[in-house]
Backbone as CSV, one residue per row, in Angstrom:
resi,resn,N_x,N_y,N_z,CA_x,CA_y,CA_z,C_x,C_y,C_z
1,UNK,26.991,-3.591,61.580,27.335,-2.558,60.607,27.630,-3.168,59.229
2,UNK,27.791,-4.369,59.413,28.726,-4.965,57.953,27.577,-5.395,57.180
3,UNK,26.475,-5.665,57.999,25.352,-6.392,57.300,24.209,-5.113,56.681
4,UNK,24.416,-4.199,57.496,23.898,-2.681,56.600,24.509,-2.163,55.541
5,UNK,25.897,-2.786,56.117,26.879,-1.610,54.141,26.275,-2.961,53.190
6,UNK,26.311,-4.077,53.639,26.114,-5.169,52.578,24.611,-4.835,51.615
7,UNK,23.539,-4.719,52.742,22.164,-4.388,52.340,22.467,-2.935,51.507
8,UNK,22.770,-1.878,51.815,22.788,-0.120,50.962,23.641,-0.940,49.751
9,UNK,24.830,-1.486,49.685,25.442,-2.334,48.607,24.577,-2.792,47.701
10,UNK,23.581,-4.053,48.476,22.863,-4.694,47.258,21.728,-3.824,46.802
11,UNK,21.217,-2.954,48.080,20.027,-2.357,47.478,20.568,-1.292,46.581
12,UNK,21.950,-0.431,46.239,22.552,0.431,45.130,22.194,0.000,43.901
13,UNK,23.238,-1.847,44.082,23.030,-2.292,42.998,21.396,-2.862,41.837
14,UNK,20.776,-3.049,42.906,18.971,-3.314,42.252,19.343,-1.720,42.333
15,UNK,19.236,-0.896,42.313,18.915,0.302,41.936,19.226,0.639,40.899
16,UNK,20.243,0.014,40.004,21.060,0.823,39.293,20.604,-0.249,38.160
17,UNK,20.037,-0.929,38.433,19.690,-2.495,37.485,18.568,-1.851,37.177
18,UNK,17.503,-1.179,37.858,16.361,-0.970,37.610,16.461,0.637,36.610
19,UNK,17.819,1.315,36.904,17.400,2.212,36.385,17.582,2.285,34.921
20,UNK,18.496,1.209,34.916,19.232,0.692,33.171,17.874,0.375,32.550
21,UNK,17.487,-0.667,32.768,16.478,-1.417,32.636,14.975,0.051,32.105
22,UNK,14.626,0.595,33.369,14.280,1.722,32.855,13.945,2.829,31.611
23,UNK,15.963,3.242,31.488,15.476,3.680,30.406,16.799,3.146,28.779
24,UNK,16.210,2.127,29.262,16.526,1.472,28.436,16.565,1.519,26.900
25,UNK,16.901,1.429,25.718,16.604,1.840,24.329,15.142,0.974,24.029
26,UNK,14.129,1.924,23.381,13.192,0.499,23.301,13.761,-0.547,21.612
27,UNK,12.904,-1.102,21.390,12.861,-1.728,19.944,13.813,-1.402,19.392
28,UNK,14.860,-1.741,18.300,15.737,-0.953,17.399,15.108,-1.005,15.967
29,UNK,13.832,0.472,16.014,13.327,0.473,14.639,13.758,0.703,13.905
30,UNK,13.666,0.757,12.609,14.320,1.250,11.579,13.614,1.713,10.593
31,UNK,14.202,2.820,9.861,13.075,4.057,9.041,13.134,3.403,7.489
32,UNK,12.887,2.717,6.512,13.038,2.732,4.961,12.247,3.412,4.294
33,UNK,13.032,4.292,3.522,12.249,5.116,2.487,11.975,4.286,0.815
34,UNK,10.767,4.054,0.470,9.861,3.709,-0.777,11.079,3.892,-1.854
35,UNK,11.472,3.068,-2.855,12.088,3.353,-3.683,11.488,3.889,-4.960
36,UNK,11.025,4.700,-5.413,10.078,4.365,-6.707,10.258,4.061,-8.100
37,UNK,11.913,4.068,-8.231,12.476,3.591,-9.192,12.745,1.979,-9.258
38,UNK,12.533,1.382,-8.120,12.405,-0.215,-8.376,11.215,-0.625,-7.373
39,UNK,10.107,0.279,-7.331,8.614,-0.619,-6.972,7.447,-0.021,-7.482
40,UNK,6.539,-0.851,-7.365,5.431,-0.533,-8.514,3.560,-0.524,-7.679
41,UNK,2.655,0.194,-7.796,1.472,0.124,-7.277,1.169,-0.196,-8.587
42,UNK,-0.094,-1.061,-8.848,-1.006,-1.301,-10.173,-2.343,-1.529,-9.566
43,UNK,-2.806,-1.177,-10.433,-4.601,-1.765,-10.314,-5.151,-2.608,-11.307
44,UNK,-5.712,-3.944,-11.148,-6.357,-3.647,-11.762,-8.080,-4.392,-12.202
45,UNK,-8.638,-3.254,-13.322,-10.154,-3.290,-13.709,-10.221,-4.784,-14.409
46,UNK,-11.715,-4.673,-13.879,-12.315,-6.020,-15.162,-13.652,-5.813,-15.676
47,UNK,-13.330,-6.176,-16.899,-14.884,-5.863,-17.518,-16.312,-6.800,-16.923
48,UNK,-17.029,-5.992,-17.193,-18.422,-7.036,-16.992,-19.890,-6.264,-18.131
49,UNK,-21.076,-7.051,-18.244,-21.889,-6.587,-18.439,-22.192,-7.673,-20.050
50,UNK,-23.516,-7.412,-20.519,-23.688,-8.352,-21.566,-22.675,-7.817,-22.781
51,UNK,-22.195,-6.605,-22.895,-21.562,-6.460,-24.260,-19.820,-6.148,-23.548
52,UNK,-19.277,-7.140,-22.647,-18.232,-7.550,-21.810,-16.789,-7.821,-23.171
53,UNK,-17.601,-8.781,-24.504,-16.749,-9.184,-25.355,-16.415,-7.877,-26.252
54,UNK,-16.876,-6.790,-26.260,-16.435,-5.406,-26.688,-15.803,-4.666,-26.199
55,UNK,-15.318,-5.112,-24.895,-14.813,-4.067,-23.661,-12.993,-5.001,-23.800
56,UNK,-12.491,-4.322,-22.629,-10.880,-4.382,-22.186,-11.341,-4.761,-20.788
57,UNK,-10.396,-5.477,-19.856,-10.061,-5.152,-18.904,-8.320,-4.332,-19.247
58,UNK,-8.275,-3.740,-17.846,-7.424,-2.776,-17.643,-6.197,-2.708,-16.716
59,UNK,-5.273,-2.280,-16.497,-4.214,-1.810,-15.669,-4.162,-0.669,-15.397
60,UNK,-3.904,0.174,-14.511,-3.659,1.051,-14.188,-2.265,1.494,-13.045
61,UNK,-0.939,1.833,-13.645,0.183,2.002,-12.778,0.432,3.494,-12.398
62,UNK,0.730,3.874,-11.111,1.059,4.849,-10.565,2.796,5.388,-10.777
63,UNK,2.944,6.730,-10.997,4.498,7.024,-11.655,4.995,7.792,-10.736
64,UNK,4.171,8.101,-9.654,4.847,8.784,-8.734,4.441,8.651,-7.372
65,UNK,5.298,8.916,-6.497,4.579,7.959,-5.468,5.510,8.304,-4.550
66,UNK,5.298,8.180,-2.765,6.557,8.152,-1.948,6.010,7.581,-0.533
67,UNK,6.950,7.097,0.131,6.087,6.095,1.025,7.325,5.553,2.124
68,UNK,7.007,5.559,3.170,7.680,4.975,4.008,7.815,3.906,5.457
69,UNK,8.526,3.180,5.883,8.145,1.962,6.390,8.868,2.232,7.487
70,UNK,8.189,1.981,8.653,8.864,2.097,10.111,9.134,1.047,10.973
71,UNK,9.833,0.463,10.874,9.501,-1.091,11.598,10.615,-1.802,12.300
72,UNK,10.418,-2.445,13.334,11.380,-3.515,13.812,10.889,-4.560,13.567
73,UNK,11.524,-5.343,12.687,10.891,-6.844,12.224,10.834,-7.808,13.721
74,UNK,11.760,-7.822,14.624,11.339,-8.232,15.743,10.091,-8.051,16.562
75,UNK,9.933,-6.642,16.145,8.353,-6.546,17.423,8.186,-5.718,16.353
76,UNK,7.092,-5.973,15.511,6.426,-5.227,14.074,5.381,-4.734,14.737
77,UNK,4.994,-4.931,15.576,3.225,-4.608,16.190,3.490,-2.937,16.419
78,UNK,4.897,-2.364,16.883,4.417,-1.190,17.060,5.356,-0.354,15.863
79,UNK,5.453,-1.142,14.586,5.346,-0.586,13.075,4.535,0.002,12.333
80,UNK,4.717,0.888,11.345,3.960,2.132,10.361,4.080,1.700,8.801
81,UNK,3.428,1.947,7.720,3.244,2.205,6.822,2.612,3.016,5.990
82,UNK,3.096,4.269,5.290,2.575,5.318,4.585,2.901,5.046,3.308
83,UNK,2.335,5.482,2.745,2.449,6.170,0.881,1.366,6.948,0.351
84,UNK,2.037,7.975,-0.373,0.767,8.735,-0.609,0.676,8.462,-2.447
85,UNK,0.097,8.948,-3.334,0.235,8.241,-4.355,-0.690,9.857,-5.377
86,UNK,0.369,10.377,-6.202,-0.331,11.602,-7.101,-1.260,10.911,-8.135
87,UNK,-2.587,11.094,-7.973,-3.567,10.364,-8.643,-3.233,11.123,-10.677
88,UNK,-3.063,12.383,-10.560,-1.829,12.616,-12.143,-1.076,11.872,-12.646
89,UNK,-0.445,11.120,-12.142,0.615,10.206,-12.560,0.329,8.889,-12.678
90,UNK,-0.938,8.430,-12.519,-2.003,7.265,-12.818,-1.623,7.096,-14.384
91,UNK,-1.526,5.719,-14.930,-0.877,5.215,-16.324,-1.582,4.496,-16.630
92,UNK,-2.535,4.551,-17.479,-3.714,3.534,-18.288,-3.087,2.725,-19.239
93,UNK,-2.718,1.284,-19.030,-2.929,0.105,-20.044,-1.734,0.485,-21.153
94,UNK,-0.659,0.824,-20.206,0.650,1.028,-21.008,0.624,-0.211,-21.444
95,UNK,1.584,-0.819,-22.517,2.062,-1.882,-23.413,2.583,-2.839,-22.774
96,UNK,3.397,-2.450,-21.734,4.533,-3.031,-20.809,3.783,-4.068,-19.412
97,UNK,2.541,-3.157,-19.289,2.084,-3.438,-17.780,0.958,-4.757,-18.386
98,UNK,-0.035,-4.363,-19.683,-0.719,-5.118,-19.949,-0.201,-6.507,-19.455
99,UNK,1.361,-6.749,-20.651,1.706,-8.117,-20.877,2.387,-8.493,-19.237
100,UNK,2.681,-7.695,-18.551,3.111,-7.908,-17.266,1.789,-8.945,-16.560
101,UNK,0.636,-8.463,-16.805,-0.842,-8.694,-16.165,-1.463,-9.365,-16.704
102,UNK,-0.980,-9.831,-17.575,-1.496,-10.847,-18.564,-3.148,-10.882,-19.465
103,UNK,-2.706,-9.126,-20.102,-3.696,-8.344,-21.087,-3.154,-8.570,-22.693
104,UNK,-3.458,-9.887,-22.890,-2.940,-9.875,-24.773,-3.255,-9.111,-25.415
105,UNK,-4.531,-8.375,-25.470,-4.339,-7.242,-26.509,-4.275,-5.905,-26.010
106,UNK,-3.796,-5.266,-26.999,-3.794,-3.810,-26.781,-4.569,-3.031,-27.198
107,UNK,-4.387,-1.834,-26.854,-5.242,-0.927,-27.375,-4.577,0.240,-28.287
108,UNK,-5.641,0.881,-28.861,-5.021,2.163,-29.972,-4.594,2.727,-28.821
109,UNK,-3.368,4.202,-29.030,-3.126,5.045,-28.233,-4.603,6.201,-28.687
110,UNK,-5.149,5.982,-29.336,-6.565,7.072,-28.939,-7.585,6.306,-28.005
111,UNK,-7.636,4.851,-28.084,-8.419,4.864,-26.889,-7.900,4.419,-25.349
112,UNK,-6.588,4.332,-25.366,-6.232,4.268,-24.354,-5.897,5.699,-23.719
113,UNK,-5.749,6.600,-24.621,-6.075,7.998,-24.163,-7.999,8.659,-23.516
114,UNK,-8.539,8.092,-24.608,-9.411,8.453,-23.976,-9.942,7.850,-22.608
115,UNK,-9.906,6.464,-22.672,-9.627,5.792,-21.000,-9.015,6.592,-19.878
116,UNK,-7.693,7.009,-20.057,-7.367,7.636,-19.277,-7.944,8.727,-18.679
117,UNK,-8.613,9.566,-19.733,-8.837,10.448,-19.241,-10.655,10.783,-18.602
118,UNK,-10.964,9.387,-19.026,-12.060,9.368,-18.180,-12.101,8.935,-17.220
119,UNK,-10.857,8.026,-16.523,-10.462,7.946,-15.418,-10.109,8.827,-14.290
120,UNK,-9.557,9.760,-14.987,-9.299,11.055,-14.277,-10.437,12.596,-14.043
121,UNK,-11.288,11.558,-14.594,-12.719,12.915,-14.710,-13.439,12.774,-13.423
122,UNK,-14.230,14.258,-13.279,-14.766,13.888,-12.080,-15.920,13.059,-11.484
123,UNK,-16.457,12.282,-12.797,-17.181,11.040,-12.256,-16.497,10.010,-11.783
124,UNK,-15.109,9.890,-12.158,-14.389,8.576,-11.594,-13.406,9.579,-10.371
125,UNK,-11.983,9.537,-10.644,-11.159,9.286,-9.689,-11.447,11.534,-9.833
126,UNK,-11.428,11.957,-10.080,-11.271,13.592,-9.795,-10.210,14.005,-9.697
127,UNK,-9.326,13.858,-10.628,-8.071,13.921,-10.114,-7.725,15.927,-9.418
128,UNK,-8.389,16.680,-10.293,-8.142,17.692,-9.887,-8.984,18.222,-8.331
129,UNK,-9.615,17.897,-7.882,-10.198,17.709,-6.823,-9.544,17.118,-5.685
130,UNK,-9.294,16.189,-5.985,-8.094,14.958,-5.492,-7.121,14.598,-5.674
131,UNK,-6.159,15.459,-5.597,-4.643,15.439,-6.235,-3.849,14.057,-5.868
132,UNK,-4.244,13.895,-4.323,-3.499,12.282,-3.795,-4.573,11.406,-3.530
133,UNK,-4.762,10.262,-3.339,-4.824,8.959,-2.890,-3.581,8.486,-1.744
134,UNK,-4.427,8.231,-0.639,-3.068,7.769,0.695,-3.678,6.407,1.658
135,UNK,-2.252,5.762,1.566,-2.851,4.774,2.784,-1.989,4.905,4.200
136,UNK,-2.671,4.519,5.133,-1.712,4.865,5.913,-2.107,3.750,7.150
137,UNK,-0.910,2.573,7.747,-1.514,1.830,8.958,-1.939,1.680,10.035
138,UNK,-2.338,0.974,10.726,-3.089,1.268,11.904,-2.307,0.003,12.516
139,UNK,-2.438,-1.180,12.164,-1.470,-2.162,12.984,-0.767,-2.983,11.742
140,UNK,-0.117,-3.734,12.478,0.618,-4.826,11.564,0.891,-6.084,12.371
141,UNK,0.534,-7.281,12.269,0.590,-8.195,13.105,1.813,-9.141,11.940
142,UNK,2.242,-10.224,12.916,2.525,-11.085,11.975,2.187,-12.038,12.268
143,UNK,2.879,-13.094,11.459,1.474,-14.549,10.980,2.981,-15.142,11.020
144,UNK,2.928,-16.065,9.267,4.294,-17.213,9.136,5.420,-16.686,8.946
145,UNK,6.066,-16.999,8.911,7.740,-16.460,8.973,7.740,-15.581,7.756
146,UNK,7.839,-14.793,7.648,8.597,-13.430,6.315,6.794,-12.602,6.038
147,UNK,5.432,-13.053,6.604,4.583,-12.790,6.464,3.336,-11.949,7.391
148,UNK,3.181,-10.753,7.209,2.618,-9.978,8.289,0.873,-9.535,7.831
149,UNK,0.362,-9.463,8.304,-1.188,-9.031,8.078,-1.303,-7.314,8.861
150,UNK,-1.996,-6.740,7.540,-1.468,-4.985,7.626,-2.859,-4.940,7.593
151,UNK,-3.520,-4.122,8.509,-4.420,-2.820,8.774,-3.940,-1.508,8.332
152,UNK,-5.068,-0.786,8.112,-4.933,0.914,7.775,-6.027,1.705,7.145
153,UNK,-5.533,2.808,6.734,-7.049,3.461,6.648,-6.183,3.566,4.936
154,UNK,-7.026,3.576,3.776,-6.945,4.193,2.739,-7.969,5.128,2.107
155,UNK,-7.512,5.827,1.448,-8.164,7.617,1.135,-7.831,7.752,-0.401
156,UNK,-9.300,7.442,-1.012,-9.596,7.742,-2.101,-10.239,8.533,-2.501
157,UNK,-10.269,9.443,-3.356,-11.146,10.709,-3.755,-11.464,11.470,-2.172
158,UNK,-10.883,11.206,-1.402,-11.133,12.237,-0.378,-12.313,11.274,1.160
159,UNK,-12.533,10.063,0.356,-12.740,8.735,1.191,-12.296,7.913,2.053
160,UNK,-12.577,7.747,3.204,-11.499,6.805,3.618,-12.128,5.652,4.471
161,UNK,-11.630,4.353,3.951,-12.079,3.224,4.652,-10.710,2.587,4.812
162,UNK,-11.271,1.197,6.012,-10.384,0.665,6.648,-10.228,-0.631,5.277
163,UNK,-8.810,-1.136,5.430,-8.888,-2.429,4.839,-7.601,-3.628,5.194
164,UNK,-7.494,-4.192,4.824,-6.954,-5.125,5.530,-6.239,-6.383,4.702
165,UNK,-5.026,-6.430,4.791,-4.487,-7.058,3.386,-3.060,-7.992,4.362
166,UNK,-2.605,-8.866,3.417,-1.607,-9.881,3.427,-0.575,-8.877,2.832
167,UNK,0.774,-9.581,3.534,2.087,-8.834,2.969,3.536,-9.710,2.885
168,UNK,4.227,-9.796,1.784,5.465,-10.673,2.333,6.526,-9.624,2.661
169,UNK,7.249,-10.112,3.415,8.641,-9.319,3.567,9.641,-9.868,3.197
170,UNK,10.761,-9.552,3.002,11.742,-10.086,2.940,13.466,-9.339,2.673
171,UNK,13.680,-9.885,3.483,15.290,-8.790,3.529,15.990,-8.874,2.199
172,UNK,16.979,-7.811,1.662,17.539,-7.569,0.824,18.435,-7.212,0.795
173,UNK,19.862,-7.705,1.529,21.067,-7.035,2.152,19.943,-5.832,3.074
174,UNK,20.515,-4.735,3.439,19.725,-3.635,4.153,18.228,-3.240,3.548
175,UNK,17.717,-3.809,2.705,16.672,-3.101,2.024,15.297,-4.388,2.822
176,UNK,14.139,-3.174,2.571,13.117,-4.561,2.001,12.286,-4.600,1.653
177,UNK,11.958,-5.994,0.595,11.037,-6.128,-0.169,10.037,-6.395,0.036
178,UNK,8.963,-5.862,-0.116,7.711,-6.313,0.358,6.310,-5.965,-0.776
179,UNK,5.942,-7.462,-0.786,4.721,-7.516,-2.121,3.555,-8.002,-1.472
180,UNK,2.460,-7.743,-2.465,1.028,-8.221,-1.566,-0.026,-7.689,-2.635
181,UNK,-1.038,-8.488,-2.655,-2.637,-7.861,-3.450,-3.323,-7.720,-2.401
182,UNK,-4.440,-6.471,-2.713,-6.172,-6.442,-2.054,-6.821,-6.179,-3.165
183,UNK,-8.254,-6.695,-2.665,-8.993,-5.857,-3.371,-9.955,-5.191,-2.558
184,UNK,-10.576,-4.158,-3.294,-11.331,-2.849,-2.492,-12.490,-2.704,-3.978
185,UNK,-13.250,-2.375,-3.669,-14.610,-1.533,-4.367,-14.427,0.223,-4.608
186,UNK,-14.763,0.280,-5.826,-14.782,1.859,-6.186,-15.838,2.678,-5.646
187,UNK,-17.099,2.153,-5.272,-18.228,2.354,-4.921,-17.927,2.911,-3.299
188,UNK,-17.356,2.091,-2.799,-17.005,2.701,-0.953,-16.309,3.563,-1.200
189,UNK,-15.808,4.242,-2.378,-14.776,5.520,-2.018,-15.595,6.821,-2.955
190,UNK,-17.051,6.473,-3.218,-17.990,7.278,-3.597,-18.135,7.981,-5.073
191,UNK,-17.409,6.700,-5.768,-17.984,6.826,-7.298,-18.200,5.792,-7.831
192,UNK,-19.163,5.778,-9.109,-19.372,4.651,-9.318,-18.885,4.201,-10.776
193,UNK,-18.525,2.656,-11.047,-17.472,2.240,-12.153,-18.003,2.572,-13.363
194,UNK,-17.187,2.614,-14.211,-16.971,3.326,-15.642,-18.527,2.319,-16.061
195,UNK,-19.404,3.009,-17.062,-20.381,1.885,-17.457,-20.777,2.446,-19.219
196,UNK,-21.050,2.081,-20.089,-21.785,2.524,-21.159,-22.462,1.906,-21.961
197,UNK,-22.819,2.537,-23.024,-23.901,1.697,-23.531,-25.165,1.337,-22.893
198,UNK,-25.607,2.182,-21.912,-26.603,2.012,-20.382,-26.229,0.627,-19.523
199,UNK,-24.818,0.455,-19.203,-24.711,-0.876,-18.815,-24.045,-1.633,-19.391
200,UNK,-24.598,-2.057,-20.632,-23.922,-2.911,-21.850,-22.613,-3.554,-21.148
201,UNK,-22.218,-2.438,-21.140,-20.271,-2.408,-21.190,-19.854,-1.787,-19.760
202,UNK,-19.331,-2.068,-18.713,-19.178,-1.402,-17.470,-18.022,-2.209,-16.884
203,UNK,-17.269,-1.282,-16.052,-16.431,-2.119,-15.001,-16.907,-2.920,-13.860
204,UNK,-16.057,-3.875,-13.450,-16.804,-4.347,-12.080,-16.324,-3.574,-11.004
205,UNK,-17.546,-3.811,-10.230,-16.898,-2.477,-9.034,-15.778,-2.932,-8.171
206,UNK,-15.152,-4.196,-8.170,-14.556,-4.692,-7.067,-13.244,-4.503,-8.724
207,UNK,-11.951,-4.130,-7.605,-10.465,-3.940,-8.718,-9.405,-4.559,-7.425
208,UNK,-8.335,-4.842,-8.384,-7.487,-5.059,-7.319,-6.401,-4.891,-7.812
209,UNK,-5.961,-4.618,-6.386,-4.176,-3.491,-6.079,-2.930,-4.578,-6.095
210,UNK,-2.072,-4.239,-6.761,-0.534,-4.989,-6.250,0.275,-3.886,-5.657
211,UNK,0.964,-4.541,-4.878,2.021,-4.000,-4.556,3.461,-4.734,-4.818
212,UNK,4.553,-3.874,-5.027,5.824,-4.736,-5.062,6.653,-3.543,-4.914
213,UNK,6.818,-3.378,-3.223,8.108,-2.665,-3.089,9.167,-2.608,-2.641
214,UNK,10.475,-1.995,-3.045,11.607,-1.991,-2.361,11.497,-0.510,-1.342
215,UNK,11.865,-1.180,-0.424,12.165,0.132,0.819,13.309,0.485,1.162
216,UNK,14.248,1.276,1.484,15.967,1.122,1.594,15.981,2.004,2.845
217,UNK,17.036,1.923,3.395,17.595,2.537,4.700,17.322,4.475,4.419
């Protein structure tokens, strides 16, 4: 009898081990919401074509924006990344961003107006057609210490391809920071780059993105 209460005893206890275990808490993720008052999306253009020494390259910063990060830095693999981005609030070759990007000259505010707004026409980005631009992930692996490699789909003009970019992280008391470039082609998201003069003067189709954001609890 003593060796049966002993066995219902141990077999309770594996029972009760298994059921903890079970349902256990998984991962301890954690939600950060996009700050947009201390992080920044930019793009940016480069000139090409034989009349290249008449042209600008360009910047382009986003002013509104919201985005959020789902992640357990311990097990990141089953982590998220969104932002959607109001293609309206797109900022052509402000003063600030140039010298940030290292654009010595500037431009008149009439033709950096008119830039803009051929940016926003519906041969380029459509903005009224296309109110957002969104990326959104598919995995996130990591690599060297503070450094993760991000998959996802991004959606331009109503386009969407996969792409695949480098990222740093890094803690910030509770916050975190996380910066990174790609570049992507205007052409895969089904328009084609600014050109004039039949050519002369045109963008290159390949631009590239920064990121630098703070995420907070």
């Amino acid at each position: 009898m003593k060796s049966v209460a002993r066995g219902l005893i141990q077999g309770g206890v594996l029972f009760t081990v298994l059921c903890v275990a079970l349902h256990a808490p998984a991962a301890a993720e954690s939600v950060y919401t996009i700050d947009p008052a201390r992080s920044e999306f930019a793009v940016q253009l480069f000139k090409t074509g034989v009349g290249s020494a008449l042209a600008h390259d360009h910047v382009v910063r986003a002013t509104t924006f919201t985005g959020q990060v789902r992640i357990d830095l311990a097990a990141p693999t089953s982590g998220s990344i969104s932002v959607e981005v109001q293609t309206n609030s797109l900022i052509v070759d402000e003063v600030a961003a140039r010298q940030k990007y290292g654009l010595a000259s500037q431009l008149s505010e009439k033709d950096r107006q008119q830039i803009q707004e051929t940016m926003r026409s519906p041969s380029q980005l459509d903005v009224v057609h296309h109110p957002v631009m969104k990326f959104s992930s598919t995995k996130i692996e990591p690599q060297q210490a503070g450094r993760y490699t991000v998959t996802g789909n991004l959606t331009i003009r109503g386009v969407t391809q996969v792409v695949t970019f480098s990222a740093q992280v890094e803690r910030h008391e509770n916050a975190l920071h996380i910066t990174g470039a790609f570049r992507f082609t205007q052409s895969s998201f089904g328009y084609t780059p600014y050109s004039a003069l039949f050519g002369a003067v045109r963008n290159q189709d390949e631009v590239l993105l920064h990121f630098d954001v703070l995420a907070v609890p």
